[in-house]
mmCIF file as gemmi writes it, N, C-alpha and C atoms, coordinates in Angstrom:
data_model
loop_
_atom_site.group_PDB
_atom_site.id
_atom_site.type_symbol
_atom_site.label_atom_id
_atom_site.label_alt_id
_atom_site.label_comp_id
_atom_site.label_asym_id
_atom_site.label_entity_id
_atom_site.label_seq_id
_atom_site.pdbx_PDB_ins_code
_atom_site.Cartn_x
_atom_site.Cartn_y
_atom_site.Cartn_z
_atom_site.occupancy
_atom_site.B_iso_or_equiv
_atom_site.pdbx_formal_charge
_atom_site.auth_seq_id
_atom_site.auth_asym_id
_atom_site.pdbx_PDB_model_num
ATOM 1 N N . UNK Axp A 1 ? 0.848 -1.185 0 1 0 ? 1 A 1
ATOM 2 C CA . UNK Axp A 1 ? 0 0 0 1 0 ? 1 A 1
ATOM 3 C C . UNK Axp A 1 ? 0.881 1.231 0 1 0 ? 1 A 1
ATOM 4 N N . UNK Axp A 2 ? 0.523 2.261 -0.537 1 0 ? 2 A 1
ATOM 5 C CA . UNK Axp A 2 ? 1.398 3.592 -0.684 1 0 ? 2 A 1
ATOM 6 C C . UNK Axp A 2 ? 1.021 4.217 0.251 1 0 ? 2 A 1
ATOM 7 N N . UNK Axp A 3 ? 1.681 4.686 1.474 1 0 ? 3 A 1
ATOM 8 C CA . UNK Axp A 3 ? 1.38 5.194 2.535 1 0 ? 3 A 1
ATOM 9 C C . UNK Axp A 3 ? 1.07 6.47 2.119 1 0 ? 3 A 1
ATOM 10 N N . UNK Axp A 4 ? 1.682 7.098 1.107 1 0 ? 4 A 1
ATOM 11 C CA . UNK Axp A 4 ? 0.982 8.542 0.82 1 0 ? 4 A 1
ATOM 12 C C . UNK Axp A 4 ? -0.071 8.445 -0.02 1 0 ? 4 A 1
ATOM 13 N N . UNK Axp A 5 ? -1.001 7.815 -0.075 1 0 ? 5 A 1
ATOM 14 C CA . UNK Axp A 5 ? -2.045 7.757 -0.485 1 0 ? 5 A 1
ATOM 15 C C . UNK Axp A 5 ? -3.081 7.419 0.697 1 0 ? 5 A 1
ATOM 16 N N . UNK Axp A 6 ? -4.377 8.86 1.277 1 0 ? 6 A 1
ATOM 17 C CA . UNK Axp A 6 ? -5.279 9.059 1.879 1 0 ? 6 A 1
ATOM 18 C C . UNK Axp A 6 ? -6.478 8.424 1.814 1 0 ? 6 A 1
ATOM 19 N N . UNK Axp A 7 ? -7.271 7.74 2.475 1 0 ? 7 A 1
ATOM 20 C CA . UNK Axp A 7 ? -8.805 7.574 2.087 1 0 ? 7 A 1
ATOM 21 C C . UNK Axp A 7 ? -8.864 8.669 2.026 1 0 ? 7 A 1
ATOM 22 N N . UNK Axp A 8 ? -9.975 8.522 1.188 1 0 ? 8 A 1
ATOM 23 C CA . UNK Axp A 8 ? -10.712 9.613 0.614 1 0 ? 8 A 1
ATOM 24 C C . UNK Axp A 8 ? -12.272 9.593 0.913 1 0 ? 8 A 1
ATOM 25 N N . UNK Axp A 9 ? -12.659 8.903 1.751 1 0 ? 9 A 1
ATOM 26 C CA . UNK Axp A 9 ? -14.338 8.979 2.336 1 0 ? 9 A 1
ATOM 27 C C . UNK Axp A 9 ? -14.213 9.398 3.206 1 0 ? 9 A 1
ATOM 28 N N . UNK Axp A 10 ? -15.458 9.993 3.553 1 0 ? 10 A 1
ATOM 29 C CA . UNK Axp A 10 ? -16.089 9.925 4.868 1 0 ? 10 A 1
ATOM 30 C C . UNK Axp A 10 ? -16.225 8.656 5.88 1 0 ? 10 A 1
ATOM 31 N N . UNK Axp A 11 ? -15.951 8.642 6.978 1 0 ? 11 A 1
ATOM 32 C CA . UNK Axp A 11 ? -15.873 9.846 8.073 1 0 ? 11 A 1
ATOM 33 C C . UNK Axp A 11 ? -14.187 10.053 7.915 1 0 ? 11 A 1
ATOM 34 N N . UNK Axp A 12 ? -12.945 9.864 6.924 1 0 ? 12 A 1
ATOM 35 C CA . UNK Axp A 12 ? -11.692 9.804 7.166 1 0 ? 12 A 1
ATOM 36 C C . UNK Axp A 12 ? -11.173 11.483 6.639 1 0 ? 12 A 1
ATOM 37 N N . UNK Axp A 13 ? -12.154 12.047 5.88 1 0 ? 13 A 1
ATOM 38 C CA . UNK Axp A 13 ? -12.199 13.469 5.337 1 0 ? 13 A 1
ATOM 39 C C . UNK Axp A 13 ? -13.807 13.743 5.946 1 0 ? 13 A 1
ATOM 40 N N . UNK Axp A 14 ? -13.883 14.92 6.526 1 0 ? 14 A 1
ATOM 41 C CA . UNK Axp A 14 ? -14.957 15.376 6.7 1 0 ? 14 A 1
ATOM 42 C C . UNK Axp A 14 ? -15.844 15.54 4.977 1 0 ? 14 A 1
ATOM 43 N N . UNK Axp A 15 ? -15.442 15.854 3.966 1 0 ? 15 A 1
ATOM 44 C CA . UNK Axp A 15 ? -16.252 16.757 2.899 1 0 ? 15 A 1
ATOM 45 C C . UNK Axp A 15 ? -15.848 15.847 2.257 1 0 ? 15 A 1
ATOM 46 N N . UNK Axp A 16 ? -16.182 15.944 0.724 1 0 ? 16 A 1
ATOM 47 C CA . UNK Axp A 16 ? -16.586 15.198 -0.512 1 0 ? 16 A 1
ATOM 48 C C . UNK Axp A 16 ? -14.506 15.329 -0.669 1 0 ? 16 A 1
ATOM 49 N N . UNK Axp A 17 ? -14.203 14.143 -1.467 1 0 ? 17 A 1
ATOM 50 C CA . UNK Axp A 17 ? -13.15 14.812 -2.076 1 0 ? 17 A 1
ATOM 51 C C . UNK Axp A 17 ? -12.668 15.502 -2.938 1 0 ? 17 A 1
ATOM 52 N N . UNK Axp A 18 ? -11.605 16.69 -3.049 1 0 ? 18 A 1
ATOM 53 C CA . UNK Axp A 18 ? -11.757 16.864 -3.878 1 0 ? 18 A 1
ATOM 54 C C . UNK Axp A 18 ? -11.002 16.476 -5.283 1 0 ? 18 A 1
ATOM 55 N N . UNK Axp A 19 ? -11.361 16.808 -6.525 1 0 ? 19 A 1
ATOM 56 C CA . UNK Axp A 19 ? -10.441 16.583 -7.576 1 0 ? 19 A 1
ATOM 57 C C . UNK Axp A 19 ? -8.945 16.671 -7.73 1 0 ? 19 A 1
ATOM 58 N N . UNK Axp A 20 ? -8.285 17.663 -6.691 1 0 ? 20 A 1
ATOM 59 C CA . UNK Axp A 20 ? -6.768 17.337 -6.851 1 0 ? 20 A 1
ATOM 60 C C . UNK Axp A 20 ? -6.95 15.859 -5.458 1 0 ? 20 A 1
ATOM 61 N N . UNK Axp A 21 ? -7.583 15.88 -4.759 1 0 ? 21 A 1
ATOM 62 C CA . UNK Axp A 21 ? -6.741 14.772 -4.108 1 0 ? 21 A 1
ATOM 63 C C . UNK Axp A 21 ? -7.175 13.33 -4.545 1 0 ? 21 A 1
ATOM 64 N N . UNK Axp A 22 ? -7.915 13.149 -5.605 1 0 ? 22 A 1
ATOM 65 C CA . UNK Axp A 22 ? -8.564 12.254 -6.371 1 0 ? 22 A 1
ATOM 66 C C . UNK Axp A 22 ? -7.24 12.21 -7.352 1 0 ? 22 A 1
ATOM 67 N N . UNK Axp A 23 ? -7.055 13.387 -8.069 1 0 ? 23 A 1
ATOM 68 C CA . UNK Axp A 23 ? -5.966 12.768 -9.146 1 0 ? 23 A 1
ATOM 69 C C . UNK Axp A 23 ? -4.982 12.369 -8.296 1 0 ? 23 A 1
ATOM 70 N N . UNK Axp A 24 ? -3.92 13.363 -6.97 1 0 ? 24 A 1
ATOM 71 C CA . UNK Axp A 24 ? -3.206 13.107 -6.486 1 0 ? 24 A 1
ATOM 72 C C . UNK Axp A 24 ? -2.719 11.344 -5.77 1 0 ? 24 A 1
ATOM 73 N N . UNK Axp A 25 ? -4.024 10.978 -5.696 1 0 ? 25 A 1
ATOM 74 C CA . UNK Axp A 25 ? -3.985 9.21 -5.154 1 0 ? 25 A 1
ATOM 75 C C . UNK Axp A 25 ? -3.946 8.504 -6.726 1 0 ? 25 A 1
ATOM 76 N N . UNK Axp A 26 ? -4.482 9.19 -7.46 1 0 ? 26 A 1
ATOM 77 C CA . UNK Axp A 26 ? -4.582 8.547 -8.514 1 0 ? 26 A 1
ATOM 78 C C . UNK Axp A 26 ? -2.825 8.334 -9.3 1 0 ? 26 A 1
ATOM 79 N N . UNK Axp A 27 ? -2.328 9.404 -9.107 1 0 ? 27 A 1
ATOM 80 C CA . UNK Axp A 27 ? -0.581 9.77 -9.767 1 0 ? 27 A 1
ATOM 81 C C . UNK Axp A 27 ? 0.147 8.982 -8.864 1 0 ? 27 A 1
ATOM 82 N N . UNK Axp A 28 ? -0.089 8.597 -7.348 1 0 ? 28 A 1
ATOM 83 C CA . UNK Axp A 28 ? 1.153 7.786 -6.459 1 0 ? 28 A 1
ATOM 84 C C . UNK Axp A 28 ? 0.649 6.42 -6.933 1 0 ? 28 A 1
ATOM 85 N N . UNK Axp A 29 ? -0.687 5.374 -7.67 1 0 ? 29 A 1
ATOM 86 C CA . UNK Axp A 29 ? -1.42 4.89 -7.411 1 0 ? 29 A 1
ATOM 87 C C . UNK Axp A 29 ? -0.354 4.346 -8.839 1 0 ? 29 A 1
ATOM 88 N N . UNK Axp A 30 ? -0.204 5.296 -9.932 1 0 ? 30 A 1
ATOM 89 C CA . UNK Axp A 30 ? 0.135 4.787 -10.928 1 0 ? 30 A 1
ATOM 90 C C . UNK Axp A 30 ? 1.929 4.803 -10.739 1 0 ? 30 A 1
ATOM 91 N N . UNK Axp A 31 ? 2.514 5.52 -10.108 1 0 ? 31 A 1
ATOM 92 C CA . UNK Axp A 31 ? 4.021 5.69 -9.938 1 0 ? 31 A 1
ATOM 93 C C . UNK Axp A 31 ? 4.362 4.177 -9.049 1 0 ? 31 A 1
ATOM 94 N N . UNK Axp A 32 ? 3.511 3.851 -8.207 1 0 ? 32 A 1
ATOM 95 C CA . UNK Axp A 32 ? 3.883 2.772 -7.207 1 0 ? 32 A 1
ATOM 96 C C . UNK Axp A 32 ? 3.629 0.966 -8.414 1 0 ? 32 A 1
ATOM 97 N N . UNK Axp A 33 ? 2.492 1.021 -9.229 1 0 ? 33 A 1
ATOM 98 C CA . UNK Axp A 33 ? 2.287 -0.197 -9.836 1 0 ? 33 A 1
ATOM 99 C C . UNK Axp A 33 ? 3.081 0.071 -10.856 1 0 ? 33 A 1
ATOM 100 N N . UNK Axp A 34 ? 4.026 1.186 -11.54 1 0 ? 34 A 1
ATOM 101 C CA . UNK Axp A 34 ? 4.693 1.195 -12.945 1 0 ? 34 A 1
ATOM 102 C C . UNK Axp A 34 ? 6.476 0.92 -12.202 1 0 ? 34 A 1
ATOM 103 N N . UNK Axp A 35 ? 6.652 1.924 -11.038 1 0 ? 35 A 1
ATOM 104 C CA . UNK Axp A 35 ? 7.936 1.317 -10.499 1 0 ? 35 A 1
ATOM 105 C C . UNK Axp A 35 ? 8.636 3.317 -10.808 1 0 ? 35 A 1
ATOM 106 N N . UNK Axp A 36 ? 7.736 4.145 -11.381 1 0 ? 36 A 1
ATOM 107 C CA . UNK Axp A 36 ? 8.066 4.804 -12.505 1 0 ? 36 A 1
ATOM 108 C C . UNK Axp A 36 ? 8.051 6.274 -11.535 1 0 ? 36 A 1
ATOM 109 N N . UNK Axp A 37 ? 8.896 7.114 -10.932 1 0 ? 37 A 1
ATOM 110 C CA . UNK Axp A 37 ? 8.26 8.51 -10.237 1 0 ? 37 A 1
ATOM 111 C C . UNK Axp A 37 ? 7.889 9.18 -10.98 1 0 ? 37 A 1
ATOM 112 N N . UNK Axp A 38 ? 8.971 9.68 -12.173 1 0 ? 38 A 1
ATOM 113 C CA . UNK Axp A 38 ? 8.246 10.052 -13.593 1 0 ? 38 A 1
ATOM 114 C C . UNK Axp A 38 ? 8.502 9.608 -14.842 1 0 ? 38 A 1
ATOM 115 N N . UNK Axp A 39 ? 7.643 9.453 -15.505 1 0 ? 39 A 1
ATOM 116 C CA . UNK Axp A 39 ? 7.654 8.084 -17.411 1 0 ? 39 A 1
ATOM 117 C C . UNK Axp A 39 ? 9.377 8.656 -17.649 1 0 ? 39 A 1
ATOM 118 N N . UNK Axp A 40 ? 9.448 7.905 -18.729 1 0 ? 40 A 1
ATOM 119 C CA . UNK Axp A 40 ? 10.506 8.557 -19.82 1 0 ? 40 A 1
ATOM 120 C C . UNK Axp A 40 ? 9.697 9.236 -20.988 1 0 ? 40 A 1
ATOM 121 N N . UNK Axp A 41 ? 9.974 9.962 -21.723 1 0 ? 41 A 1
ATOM 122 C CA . UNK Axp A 41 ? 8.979 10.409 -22.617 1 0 ? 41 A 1
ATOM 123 C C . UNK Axp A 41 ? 8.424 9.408 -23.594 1 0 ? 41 A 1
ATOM 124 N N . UNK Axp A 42 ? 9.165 8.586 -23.752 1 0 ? 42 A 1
ATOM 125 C CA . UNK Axp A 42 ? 8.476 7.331 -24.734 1 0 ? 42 A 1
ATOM 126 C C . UNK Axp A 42 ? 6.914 6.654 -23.97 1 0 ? 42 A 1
ATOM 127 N N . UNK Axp A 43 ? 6.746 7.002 -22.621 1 0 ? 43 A 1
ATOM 128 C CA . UNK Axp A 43 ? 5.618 5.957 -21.897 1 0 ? 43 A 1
ATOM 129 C C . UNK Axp A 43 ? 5.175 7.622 -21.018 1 0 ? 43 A 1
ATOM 130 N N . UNK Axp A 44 ? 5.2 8.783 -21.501 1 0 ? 44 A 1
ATOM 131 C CA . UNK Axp A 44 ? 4.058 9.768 -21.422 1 0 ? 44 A 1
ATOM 132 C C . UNK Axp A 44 ? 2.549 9.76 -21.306 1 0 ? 44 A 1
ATOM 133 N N . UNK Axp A 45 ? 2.722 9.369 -22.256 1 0 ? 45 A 1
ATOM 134 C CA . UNK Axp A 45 ? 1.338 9.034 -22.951 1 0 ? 45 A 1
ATOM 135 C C . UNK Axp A 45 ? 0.582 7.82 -22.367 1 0 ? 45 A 1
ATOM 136 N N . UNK Axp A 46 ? 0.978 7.256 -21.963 1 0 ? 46 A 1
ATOM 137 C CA . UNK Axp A 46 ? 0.154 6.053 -21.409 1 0 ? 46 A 1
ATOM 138 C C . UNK Axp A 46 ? 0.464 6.076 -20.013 1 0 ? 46 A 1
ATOM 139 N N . UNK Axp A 47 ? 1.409 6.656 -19.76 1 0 ? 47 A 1
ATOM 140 C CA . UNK Axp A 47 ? 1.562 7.399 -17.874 1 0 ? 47 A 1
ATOM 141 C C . UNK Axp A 47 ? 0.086 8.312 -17.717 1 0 ? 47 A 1
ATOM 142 N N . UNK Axp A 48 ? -0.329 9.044 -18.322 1 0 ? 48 A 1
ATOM 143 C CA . UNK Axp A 48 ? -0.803 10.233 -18.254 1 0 ? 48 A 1
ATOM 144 C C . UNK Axp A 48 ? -2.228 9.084 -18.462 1 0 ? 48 A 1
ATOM 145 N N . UNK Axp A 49 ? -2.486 8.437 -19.22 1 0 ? 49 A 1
ATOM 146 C CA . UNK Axp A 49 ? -3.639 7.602 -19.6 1 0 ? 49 A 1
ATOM 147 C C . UNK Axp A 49 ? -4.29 7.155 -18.248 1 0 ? 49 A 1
ATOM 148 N N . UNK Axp A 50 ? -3.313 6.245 -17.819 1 0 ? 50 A 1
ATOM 149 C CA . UNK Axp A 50 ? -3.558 5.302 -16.616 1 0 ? 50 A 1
ATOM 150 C C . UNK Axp A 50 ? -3.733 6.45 -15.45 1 0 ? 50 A 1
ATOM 151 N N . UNK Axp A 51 ? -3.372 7.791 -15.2 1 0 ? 51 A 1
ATOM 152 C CA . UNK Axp A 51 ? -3.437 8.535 -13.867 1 0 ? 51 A 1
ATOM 153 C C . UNK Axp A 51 ? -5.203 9.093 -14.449 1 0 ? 51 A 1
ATOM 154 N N . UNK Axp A 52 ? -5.752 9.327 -15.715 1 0 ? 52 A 1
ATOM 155 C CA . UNK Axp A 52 ? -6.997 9.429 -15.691 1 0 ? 52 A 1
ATOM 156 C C . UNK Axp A 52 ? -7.948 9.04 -15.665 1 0 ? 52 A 1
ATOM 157 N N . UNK Axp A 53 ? -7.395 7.432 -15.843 1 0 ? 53 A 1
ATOM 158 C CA . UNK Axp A 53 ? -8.051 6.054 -15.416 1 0 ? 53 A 1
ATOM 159 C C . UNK Axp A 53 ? -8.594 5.561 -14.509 1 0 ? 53 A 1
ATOM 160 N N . UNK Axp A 54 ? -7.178 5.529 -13.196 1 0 ? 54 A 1
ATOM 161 C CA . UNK Axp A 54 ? -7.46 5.732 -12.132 1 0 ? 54 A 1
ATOM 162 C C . UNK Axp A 54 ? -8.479 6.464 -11.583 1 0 ? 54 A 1
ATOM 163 N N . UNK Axp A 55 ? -8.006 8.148 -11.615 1 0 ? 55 A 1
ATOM 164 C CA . UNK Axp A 55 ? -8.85 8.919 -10.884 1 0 ? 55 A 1
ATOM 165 C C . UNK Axp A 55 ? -10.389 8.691 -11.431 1 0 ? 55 A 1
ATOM 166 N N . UNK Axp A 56 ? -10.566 8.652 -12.823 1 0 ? 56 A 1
ATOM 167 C CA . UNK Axp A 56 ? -12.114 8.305 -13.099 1 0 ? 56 A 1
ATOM 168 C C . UNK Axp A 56 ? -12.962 7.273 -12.307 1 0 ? 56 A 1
ATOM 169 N N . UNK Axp A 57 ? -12.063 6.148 -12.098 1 0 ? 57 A 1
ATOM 170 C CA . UNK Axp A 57 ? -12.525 4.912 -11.18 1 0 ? 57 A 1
ATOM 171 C C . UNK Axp A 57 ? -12.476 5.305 -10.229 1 0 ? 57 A 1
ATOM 172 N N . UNK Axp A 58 ? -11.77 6.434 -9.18 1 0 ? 58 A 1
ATOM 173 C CA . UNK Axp A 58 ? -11.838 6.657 -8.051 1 0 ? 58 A 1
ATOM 174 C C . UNK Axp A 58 ? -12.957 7.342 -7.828 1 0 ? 58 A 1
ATOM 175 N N . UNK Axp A 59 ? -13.394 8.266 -8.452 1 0 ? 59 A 1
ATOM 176 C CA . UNK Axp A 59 ? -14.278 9.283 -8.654 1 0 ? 59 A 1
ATOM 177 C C . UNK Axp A 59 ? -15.561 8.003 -8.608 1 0 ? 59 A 1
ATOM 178 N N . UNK Axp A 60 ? -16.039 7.389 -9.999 1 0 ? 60 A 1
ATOM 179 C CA . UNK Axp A 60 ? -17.246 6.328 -9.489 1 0 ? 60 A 1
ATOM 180 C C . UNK Axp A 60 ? -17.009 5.464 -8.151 1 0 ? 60 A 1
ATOM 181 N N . UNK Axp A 61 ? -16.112 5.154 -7.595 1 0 ? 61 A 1
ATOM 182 C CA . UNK Axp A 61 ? -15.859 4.394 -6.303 1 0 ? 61 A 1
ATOM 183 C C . UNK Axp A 61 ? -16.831 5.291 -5.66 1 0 ? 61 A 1
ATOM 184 N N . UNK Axp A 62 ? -16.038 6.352 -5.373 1 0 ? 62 A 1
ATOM 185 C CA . UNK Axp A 62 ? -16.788 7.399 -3.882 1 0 ? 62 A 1
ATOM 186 C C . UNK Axp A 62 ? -17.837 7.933 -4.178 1 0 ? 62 A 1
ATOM 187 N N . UNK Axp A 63 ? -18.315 8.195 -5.572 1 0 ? 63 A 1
ATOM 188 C CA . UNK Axp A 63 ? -19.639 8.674 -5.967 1 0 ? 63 A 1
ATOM 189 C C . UNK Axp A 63 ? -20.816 7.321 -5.571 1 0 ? 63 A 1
ATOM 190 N N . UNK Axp A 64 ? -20.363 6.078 -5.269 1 0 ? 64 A 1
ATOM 191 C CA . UNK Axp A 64 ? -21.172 4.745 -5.406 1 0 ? 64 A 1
ATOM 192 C C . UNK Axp A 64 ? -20.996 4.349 -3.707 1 0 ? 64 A 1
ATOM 193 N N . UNK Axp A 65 ? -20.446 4.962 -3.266 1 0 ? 65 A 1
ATOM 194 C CA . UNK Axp A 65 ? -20.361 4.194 -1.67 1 0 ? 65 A 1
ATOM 195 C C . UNK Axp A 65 ? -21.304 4.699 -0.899 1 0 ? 65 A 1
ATOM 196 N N . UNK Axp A 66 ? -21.711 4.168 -0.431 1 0 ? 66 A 1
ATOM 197 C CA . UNK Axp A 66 ? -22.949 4.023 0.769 1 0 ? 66 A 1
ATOM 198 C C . UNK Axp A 66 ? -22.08 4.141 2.341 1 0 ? 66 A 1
ATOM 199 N N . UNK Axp A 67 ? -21.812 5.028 3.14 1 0 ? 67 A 1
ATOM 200 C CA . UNK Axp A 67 ? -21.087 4.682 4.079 1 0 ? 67 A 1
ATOM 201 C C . UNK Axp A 67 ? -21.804 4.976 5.417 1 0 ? 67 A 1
ATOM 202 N N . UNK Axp A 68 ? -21.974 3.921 6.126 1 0 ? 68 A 1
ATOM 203 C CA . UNK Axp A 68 ? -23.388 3.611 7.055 1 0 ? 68 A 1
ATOM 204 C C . UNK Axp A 68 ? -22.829 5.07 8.044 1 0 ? 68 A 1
ATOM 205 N N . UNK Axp A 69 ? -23.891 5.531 8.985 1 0 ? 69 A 1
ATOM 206 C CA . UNK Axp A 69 ? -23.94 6.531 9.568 1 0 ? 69 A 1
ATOM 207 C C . UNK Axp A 69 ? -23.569 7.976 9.074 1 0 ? 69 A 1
ATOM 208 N N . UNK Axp A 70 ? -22.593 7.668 7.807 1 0 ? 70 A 1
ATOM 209 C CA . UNK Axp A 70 ? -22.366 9.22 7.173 1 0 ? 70 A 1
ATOM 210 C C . UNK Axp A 70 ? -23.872 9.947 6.576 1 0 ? 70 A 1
ATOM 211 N N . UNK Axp A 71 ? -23.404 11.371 6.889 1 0 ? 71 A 1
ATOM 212 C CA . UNK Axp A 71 ? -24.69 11.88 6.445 1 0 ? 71 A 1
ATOM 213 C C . UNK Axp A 71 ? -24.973 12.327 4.663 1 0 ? 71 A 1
ATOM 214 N N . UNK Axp A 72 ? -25.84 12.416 4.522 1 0 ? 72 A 1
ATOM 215 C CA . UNK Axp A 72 ? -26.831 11.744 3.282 1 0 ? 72 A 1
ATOM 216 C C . UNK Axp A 72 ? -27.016 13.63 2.301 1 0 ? 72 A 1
ATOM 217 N N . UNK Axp A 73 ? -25.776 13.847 1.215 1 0 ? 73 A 1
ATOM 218 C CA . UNK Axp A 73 ? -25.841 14.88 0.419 1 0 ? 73 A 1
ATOM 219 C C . UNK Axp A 73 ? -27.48 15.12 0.146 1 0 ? 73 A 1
ATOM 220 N N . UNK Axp A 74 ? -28.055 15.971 -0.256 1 0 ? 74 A 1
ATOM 221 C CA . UNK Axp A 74 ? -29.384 16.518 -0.692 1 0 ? 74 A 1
ATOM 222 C C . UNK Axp A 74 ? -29.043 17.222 -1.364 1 0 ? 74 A 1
C-alpha cells in the first residue's frame, strides 16, 4: 500500500473529495504499480492515460459508496 495515499471517504475526510486529491492518489497509485516517479517520454502518454483512469474509477468508487452513519448529500 502507498502510505501517501489518503482515504478519501467519509468519516476519514470530513467533505466530498476533492479533484486534486482524487488525481493526487490517482498519480502515487500509478508511480507505485509502474515502479516509474516520472515516465521517460516514450511511456508519457500512457503514464498520463492510466493517472486518468485511475482517478475516473476513483471518482465512481466514492460517488457509489454508501457509508453507514455518514450523512446523506441533498
Amino acid at each position: 500500500m502507498c502510505r501517501s495515499i489518503k482515504t478519501l471517504r467519509p468519516p476519514a475526510i470530513p467533505e466530498k473529495a476533492t479533484e486534486e486529491e482524487i488525481r493526487a492518489a490517482a498519480l502515487q497509485y500509478v508511480r507505485k504499480v509502474s515502479g516509474f516517479r516520472a515516465p521517460a517520454a516514450h511511456n508519457e502518454e500512457v503514464f498520463a492515460a492510466a493517472v486518468e483512469a485511475v482517478a475516473e474509477a476513483t471518482r465512481d468508487l466514492l460517488e457509489g459508496l454508501h457509508v453507514r452513519g455518514a450523512a446523506v448529500a441533498g
